[in-house]
ZADO-1210 file (C-alpha; in nm, 4 decimals, padded with zeros to 6 digits):
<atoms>
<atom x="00.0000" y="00.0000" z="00.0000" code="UNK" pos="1"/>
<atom x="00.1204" y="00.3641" z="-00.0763" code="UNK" pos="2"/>
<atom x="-00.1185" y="00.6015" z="00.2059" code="UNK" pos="3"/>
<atom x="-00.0659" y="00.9800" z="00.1611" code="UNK" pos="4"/>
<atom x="-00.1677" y="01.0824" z="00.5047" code="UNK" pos="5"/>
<atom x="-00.3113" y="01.4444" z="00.4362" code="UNK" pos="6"/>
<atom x="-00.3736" y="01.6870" z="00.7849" code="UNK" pos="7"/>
<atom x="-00.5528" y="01.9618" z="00.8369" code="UNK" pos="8"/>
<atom x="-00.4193" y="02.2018" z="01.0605" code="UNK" pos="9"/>
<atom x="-00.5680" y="02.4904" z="01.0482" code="UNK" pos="10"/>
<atom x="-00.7744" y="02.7311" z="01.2990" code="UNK" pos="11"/>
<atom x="-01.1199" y="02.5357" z="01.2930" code="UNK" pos="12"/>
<atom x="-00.8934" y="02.2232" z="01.3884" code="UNK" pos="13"/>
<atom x="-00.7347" y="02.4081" z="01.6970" code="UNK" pos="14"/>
<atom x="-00.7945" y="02.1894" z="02.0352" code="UNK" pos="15"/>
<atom x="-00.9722" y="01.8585" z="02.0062" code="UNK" pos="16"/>
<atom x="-01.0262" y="01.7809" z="01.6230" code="UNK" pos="17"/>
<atom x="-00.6128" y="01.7770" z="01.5407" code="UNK" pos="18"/>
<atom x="-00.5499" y="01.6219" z="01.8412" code="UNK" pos="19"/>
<atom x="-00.7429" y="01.3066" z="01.7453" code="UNK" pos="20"/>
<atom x="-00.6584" y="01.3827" z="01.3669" code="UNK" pos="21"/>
<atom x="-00.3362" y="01.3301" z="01.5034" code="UNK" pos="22"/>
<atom x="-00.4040" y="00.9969" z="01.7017" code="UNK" pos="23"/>
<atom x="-00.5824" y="00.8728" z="01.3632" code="UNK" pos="24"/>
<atom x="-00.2779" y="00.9237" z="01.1654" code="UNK" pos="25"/>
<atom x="-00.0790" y="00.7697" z="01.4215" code="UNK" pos="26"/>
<atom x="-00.3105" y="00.4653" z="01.4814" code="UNK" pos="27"/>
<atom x="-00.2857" y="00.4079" z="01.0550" code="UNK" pos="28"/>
<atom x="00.1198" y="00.4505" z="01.0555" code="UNK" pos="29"/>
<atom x="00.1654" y="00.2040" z="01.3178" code="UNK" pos="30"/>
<atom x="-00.1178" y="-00.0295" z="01.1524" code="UNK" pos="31"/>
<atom x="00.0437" y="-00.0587" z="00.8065" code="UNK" pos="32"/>
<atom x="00.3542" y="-00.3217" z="00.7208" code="UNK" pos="33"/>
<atom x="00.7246" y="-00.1980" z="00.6862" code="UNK" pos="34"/>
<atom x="00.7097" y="-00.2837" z="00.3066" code="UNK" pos="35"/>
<atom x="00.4241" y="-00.0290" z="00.3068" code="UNK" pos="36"/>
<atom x="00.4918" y="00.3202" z="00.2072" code="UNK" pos="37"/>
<atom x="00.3332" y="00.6138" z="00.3697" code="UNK" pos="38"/>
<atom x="00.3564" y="01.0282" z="00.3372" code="UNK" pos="39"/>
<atom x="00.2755" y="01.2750" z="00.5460" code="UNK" pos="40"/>
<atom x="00.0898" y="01.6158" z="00.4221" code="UNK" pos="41"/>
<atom x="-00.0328" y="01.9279" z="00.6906" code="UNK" pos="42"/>
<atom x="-00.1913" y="02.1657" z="00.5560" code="UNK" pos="43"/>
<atom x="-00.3175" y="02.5271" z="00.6555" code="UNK" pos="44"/>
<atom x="-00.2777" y="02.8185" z="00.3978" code="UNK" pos="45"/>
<atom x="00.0592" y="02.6679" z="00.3475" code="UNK" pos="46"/>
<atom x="00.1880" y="02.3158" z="00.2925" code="UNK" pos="47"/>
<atom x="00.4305" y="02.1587" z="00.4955" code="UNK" pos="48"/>
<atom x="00.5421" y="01.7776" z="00.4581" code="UNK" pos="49"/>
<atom x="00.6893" y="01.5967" z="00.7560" code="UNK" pos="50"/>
<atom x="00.7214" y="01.2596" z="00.6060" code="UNK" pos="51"/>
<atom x="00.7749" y="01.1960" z="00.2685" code="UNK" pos="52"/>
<atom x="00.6684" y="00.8912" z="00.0580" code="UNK" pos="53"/>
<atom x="00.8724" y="00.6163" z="00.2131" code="UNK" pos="54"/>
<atom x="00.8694" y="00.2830" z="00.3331" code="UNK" pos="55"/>
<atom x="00.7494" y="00.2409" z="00.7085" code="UNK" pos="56"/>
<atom x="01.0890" y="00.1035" z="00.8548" code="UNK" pos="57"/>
<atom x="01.0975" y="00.3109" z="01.1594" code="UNK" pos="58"/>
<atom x="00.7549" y="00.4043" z="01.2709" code="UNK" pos="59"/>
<atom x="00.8297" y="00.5696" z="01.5522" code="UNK" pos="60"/>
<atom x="01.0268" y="00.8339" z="01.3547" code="UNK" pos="61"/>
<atom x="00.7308" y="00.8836" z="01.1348" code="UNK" pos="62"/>
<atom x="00.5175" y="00.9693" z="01.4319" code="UNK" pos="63"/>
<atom x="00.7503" y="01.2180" z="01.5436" code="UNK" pos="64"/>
<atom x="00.7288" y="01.3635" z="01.2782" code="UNK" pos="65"/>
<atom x="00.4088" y="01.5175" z="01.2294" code="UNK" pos="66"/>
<atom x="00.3064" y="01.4905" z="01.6556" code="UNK" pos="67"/>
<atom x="00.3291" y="01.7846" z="01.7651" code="UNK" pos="68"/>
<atom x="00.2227" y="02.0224" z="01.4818" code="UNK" pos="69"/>
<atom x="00.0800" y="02.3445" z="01.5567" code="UNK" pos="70"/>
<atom x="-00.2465" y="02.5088" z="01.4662" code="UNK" pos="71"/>
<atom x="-00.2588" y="02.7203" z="01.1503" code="UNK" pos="72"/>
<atom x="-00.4804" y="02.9766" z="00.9892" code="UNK" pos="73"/>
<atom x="-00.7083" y="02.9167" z="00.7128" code="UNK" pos="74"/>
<atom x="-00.8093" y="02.6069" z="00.4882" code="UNK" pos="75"/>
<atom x="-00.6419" y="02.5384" z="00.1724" code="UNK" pos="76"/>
<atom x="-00.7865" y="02.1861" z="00.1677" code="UNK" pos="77"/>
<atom x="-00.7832" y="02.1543" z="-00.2180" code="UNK" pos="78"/>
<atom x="-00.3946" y="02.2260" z="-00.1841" code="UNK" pos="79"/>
<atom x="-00.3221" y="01.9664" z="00.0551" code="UNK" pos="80"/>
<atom x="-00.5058" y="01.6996" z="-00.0617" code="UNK" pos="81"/>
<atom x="-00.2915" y="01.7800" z="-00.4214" code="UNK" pos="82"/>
<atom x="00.0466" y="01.7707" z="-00.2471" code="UNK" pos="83"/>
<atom x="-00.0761" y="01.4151" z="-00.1044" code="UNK" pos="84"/>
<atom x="-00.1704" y="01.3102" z="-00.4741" code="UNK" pos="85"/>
<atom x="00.1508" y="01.4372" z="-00.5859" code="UNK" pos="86"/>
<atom x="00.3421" y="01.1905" z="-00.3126" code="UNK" pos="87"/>
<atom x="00.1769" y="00.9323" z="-00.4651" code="UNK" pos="88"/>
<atom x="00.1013" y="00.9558" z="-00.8256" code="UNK" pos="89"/>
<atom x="00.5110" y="00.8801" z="-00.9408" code="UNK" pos="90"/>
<atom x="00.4320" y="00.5760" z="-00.7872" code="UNK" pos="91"/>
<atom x="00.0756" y="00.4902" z="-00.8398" code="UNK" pos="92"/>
<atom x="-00.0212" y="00.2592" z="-01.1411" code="UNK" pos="93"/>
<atom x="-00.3042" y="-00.0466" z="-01.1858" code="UNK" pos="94"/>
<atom x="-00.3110" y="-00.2179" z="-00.9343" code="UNK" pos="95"/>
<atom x="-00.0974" y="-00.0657" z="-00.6770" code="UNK" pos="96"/>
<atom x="-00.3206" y="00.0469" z="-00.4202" code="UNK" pos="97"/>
<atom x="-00.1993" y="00.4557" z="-00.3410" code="UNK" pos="98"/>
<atom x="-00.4808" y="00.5963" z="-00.1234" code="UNK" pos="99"/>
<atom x="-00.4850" y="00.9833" z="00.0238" code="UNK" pos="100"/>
<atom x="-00.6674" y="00.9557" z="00.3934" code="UNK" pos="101"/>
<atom x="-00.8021" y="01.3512" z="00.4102" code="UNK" pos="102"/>
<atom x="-00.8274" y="01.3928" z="00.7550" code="UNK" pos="103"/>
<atom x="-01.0152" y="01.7005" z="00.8068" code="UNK" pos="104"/>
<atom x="-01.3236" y="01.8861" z="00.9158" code="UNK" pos="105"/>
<atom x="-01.3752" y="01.9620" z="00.5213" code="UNK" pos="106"/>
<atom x="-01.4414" y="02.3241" z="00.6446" code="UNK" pos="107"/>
<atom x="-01.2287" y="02.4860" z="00.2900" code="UNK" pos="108"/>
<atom x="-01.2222" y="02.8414" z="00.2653" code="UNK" pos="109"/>
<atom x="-00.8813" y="02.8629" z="00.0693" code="UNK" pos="110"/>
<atom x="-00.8676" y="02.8068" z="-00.3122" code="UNK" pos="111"/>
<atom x="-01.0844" y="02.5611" z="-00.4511" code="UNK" pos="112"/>
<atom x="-01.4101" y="02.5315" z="-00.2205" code="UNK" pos="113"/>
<atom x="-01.6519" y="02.3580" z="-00.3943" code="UNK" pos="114"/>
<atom x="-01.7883" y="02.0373" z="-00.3125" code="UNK" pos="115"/>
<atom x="-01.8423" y="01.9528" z="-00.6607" code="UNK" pos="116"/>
<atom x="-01.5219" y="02.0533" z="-00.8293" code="UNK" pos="117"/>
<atom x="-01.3303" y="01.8665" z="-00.5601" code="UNK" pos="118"/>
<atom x="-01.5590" y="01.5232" z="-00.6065" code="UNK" pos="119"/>
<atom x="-01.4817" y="01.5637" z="-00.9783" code="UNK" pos="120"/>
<atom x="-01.1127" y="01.6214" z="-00.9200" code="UNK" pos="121"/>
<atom x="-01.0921" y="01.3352" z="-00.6905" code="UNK" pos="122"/>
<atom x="-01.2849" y="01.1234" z="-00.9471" code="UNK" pos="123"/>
<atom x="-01.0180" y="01.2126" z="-01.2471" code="UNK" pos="124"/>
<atom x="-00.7232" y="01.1372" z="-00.9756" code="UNK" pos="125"/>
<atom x="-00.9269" y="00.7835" z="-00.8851" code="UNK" pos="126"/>
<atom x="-00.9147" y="00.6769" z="-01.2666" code="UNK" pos="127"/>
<atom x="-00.5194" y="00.7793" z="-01.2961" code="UNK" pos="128"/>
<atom x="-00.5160" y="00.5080" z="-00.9654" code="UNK" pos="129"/>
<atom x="-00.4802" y="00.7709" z="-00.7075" code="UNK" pos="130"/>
<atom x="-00.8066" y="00.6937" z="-00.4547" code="UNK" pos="131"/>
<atom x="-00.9716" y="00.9337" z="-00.1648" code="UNK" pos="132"/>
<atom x="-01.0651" y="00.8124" z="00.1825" code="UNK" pos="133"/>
<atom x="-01.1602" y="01.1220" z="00.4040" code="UNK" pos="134"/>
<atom x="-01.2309" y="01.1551" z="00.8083" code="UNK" pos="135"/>
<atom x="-01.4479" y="01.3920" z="00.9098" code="UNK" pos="136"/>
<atom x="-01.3540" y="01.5394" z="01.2342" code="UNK" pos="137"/>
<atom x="-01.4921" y="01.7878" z="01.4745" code="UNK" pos="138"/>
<atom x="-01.8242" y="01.9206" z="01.5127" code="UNK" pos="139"/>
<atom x="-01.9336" y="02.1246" z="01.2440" code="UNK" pos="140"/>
<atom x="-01.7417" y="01.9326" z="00.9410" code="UNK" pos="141"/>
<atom x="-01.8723" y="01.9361" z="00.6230" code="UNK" pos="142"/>
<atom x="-02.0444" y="01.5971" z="00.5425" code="UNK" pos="143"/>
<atom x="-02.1197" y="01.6971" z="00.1749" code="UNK" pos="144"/>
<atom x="-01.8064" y="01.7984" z="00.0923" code="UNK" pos="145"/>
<atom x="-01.5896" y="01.4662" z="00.2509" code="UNK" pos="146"/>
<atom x="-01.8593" y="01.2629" z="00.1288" code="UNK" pos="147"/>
<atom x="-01.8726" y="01.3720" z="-00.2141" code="UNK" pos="148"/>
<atom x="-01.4527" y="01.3764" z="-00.2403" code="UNK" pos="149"/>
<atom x="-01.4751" y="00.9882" z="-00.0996" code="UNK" pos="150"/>
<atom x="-01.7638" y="00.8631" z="-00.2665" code="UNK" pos="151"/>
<atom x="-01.6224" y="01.0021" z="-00.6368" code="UNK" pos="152"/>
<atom x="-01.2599" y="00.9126" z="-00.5495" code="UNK" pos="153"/>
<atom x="-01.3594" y="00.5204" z="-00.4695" code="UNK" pos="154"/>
<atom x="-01.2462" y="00.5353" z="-00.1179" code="UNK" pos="155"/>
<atom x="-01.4923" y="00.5570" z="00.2021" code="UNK" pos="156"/>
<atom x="-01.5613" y="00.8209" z="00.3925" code="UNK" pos="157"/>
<atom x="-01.6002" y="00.7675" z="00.8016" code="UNK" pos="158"/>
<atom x="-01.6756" y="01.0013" z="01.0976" code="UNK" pos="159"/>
<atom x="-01.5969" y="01.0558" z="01.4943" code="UNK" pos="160"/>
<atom x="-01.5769" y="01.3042" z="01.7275" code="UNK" pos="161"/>
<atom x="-01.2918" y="01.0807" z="01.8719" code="UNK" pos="162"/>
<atom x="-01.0029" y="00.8415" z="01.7199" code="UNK" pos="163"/>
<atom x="-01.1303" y="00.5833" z="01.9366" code="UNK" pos="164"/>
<atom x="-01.4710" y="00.6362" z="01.7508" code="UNK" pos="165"/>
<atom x="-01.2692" y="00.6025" z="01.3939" code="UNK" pos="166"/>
<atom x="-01.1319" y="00.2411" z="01.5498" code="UNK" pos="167"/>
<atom x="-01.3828" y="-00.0080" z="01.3837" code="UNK" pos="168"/>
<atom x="-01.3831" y="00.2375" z="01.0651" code="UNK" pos="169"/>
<atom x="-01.0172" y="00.2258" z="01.0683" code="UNK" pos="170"/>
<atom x="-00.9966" y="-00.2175" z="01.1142" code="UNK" pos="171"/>
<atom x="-01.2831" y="-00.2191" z="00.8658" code="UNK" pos="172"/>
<atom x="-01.0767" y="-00.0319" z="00.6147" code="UNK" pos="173"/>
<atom x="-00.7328" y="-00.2070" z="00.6479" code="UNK" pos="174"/>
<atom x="-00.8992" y="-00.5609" z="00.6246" code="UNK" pos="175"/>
<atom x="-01.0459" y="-00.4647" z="00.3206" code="UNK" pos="176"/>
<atom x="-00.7105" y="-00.3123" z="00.1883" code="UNK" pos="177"/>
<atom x="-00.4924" y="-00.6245" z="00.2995" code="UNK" pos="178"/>
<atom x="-00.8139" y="-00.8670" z="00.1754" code="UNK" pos="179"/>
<atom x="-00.8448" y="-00.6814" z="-00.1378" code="UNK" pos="180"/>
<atom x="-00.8673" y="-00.8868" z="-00.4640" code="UNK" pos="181"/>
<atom x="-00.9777" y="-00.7014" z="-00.7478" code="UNK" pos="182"/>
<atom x="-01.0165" y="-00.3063" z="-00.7657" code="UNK" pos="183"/>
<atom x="-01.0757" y="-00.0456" z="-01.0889" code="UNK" pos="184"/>
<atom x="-01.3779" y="-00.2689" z="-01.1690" code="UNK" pos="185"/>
<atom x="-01.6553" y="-00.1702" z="-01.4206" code="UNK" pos="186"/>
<atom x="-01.9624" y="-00.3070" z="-01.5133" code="UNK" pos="187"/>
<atom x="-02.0715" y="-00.2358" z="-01.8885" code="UNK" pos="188"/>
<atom x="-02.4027" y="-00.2937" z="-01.9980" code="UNK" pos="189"/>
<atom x="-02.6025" y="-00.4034" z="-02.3398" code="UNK" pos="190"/>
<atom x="-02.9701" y="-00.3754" z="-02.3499" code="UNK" pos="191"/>
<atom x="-03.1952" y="-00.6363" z="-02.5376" code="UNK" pos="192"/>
<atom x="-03.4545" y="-00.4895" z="-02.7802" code="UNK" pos="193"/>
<atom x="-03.6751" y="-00.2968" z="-02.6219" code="UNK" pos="194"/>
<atom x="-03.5169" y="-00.2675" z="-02.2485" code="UNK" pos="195"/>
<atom x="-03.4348" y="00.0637" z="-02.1083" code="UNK" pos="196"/>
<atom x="-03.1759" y="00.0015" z="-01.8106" code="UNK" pos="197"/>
<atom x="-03.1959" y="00.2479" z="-01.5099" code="UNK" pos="198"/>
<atom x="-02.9579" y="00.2677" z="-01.1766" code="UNK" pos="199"/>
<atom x="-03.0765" y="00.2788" z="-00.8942" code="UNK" pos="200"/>
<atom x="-02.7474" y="00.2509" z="-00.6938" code="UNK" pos="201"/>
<atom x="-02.5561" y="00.4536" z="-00.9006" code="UNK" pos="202"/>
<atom x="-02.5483" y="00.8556" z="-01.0167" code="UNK" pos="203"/>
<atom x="-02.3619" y="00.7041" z="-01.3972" code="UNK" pos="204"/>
<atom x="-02.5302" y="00.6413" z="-01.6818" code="UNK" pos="205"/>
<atom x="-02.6056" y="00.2734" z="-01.7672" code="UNK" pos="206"/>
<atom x="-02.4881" y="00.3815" z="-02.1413" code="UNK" pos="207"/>
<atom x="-02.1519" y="00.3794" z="-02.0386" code="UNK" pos="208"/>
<atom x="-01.9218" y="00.1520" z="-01.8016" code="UNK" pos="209"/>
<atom x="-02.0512" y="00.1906" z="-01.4343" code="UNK" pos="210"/>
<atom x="-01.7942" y="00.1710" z="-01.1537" code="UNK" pos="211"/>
<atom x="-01.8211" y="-00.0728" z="-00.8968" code="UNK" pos="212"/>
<atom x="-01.6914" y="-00.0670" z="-00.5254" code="UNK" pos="213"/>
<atom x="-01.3267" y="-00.2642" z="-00.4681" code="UNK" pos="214"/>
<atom x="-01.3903" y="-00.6240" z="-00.4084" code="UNK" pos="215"/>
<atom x="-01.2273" y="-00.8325" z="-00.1260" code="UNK" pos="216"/>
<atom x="-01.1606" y="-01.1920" z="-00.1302" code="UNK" pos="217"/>
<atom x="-01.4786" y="-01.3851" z="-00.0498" code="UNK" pos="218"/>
<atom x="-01.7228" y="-01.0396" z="-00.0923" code="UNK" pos="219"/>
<atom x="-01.9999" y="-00.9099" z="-00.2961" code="UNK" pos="220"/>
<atom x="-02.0152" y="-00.5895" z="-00.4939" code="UNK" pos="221"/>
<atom x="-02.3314" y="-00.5073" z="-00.5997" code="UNK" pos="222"/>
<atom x="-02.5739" y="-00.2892" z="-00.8736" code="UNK" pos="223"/>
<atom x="-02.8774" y="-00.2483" z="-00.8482" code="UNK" pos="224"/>
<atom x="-03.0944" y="-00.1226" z="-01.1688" code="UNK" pos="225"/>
<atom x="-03.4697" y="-00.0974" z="-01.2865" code="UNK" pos="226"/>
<atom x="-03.5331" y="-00.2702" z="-01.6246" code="UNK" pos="227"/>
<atom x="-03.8137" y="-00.0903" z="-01.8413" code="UNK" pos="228"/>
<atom x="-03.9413" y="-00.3131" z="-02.0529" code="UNK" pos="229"/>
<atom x="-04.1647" y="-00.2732" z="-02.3563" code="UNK" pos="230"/>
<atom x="-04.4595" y="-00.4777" z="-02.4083" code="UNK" pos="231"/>
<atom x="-04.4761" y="-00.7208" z="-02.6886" code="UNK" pos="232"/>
<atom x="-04.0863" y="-00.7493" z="-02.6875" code="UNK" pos="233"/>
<atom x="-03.9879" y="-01.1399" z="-02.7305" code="UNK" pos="234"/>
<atom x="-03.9762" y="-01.2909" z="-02.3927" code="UNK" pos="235"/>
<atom x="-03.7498" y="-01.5489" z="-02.4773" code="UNK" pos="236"/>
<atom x="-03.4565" y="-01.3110" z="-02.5318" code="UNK" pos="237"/>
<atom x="-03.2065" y="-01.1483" z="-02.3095" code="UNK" pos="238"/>
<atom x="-03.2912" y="-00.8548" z="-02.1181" code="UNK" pos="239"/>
<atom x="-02.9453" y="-00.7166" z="-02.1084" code="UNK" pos="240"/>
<atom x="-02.6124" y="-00.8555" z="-02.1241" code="UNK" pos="241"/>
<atom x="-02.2987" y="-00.7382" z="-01.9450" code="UNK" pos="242"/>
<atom x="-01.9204" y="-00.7584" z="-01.9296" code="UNK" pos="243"/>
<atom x="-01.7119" y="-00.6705" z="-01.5821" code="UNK" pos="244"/>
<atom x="-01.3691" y="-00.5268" z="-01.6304" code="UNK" pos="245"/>
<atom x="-01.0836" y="-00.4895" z="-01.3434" code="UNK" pos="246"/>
<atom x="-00.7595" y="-00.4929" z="-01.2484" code="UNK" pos="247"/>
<atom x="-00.6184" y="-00.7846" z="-01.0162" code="UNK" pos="248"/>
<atom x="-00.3957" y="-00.7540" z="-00.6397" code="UNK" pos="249"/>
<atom x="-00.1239" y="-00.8278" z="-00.8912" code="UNK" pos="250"/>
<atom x="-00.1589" y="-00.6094" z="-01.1258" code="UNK" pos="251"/>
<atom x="-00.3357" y="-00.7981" z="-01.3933" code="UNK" pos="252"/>
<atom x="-00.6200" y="-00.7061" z="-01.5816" code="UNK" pos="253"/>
<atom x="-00.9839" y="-00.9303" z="-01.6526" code="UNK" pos="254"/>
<atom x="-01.2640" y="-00.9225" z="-01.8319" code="UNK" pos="255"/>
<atom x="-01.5274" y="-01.1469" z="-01.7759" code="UNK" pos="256"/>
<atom x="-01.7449" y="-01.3213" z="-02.0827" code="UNK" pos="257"/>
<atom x="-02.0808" y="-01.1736" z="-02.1618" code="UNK" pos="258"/>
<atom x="-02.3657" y="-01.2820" z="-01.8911" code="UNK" pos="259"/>
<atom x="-02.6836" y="-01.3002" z="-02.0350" code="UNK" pos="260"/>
<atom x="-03.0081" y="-01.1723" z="-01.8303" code="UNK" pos="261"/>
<atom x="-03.2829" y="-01.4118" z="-01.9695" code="UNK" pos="262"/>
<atom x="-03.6011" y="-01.4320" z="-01.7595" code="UNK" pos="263"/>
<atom x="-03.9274" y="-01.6235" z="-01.8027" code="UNK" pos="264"/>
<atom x="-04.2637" y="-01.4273" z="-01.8932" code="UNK" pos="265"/>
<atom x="-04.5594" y="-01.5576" z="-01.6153" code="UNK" pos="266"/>
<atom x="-04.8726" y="-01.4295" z="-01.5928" code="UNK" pos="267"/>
<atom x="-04.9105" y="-01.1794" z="-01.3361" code="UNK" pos="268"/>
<atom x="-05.0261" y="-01.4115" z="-01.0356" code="UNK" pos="269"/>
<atom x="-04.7574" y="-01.6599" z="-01.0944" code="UNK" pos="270"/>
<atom x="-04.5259" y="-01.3894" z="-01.0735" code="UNK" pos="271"/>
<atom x="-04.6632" y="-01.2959" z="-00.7218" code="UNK" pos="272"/>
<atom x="-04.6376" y="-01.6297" z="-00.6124" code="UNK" pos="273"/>
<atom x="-04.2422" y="-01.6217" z="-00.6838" code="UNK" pos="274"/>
<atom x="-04.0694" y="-01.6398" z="-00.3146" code="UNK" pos="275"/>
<atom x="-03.8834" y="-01.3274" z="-00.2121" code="UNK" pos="276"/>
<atom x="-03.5049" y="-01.3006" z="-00.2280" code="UNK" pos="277"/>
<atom x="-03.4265" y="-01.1331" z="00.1483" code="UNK" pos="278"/>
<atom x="-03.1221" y="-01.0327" z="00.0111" code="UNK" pos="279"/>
<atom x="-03.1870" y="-00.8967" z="-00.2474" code="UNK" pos="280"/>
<atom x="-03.4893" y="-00.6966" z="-00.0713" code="UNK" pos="281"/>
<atom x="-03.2786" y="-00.5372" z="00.2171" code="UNK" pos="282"/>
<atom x="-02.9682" y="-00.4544" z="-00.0570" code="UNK" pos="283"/>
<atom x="-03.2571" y="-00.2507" z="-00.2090" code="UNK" pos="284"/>
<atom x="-03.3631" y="-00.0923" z="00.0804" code="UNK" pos="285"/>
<atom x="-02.9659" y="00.0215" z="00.1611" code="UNK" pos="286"/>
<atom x="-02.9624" y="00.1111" z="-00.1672" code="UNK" pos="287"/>
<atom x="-03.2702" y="00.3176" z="-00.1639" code="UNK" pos="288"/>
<atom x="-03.1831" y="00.4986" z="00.1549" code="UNK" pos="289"/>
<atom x="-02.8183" y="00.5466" z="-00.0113" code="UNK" pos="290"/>
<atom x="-02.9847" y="00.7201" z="-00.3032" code="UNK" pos="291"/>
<atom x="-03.2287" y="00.9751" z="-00.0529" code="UNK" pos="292"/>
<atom x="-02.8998" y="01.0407" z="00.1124" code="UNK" pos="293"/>
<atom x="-02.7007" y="01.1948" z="-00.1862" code="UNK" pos="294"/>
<atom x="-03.0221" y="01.3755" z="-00.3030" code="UNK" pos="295"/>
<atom x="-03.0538" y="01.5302" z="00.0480" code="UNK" pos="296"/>
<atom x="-02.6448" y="01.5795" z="00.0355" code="UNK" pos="297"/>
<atom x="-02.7107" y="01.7522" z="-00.2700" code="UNK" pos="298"/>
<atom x="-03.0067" y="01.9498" z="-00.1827" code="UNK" pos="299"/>
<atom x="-02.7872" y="02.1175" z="00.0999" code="UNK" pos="300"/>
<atom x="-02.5095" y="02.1717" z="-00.1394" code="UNK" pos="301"/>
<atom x="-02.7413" y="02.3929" z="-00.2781" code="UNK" pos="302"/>
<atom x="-02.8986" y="02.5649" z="00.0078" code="UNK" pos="303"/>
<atom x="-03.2667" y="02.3948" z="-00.0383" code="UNK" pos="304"/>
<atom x="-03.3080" y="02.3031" z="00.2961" code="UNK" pos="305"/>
<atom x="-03.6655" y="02.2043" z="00.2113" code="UNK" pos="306"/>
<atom x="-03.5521" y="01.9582" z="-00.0031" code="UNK" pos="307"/>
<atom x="-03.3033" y="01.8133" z="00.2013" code="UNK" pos="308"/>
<atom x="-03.5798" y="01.7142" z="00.4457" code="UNK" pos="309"/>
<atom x="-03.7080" y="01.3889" z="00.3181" code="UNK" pos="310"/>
<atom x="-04.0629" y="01.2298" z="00.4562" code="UNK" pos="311"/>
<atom x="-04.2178" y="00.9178" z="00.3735" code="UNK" pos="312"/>
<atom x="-04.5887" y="00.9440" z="00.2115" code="UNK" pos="313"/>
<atom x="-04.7693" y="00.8088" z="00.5154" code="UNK" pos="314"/>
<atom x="-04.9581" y="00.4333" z="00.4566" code="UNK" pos="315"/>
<atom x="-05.2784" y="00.3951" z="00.3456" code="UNK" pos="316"/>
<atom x="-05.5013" y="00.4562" z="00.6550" code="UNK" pos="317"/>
<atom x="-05.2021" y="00.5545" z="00.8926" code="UNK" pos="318"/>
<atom x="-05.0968" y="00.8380" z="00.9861" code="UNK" pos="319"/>
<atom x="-04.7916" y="01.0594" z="00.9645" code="UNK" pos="320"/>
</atoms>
């Protein structure tokens, strides 16, 4: 693993949220292998790098390093999270896993502000194999701007008002990391005559390759989309087709043959009496609630409260 370790130290960190951002990034230098390599980033309005890209042969020196860094003055977020791309990208290729871990209360007010125009950045750095995990810290961080920076630069994003909050988040992440089988992976799709494909767990278009979460030995990834389907179409031929592309732990690259969707026509009642796949139910419920969320994210982004607000229409003959 190559982990850009990217602090912010500026005035709304003073106190409490750099003192566990701190912690965290000691907790993940001690937590990686010596063969590892790891960089260190703080950022205010200026950019200062205590640990350059290196392998982790002497923790304790890393630590050091960074432990006793001193409040700053504003955000320049989009600056530091560069200078941690820029430790990693001479080194970053398919399959090499180079992660930046923002850890920040995403409260930018220096250069480049905008939640969007960072999650679009961090997507273009994802696809030259240069991923985003942020940590929201502190009180009043910004969930819609970490979120949006993590969610379009294929990491995760995680928050605590503690590092001993972050702990799970932080096991959860490395045993995917170390577990990690197959990343870069897209899902491309071909509709039968007829069939108009939708995504429902996904903001891409199902015209063009969809990307798909990194996949850990033993795991599931999964998509979740809405066929349309004409009537009168032949029911005896595929819905859709599709082909998965990746890259391997090793470096390697797949593609998978063409799976065919091909499902039955039944009259209406026999469909009814099909049993239900609990899976596949509660995946669409967490998928549902995942879509609400980045519409509400979204909403806030741009100041429609209202919006963001989301209420279920209330059952037949219940109330509220």
């Amino acid at each position: 693993m190559h982990l850009a370790l990217v602090i912010d130290r500026s005035g709304s960190m003073s106190g409490g949220p750099l003192r566990e951002a701190l912690k965290c990034a000691e907790h993940i230098v001690r937590r990686i292998l010596p063969a590892d390599r790891v960089a260190v980033i703080a950022y205010d309005d200026e950019i200062l790098v205590p640990a350059p890209l290196a392998a982790v042969v002497n923790p304790d020196a890393i630590v050091a390093s960074f432990a006793h860094l001193p409040t700053g003055g504003s955000t320049a977020l989009h600056a530091g999270w560069q200078r941690g791309v820029a430790e990693l990208k001479a080194l970053a290729a398919a399959g090499q896993l180079s992660r930046v871990v923002l850890l920040s209360d995403g409260e930018a007010n220096q250069g480049l502000t905008d939640p969007e125009a960072l999650a679009a950045e961090a997507k273009q750095e994802a696809a030259a194999h240069v991923t985003t995990t942020t940590i929201g810290l502190g009180h009043n961080f910004n969930e819609v701007l970490m979120a949006a920076m993590a969610d379009a630069g294929q990491g995760r994003h995680y928050y605590g008002q503690t590092a001993a909050d972050l702990q799970s988040a932080f096991e959860e992440e490395f045993a995917l990391l170390e577990a990690l089988h197959a990343r870069e992976i897209t899902l491309a799709f071909v509709p039968g005559p007829g069939v108009l494909i939708e995504l429902r767990s996904a903001d891409d278009r199902a015209d063009a390759p969809v990307a798909l979460a990194d996949l850990a030995y033993g795991a599931q990834t999964w998509l979740f989309v809405r066929l349309h389907i004409a009537a009168g179409r032949d029911p005896a031929s595929p819905l859709f087709s599709a082909v998965a592309h990746g890259t391997l732990r090793d470096g390697t690259t797949f593609a998978t043959a063409p799976a065919m969707l091909v499902v039955p026509a039944l009259p209406a009642a026999d469909a009814q009496r099909l049993p239900r796949d609990e899976i596949v139910l509660q995946r669409g419920v967490d998928v549902e609630a995942g879509r609400l969320f980045r519409q509400a994210r979204a909403a806030l982004a741009a100041g429609n409260r209202k919006a963001a607000y989301l209420r279920r229409k209330p059952e037949q003959g219940k109330g509220n």
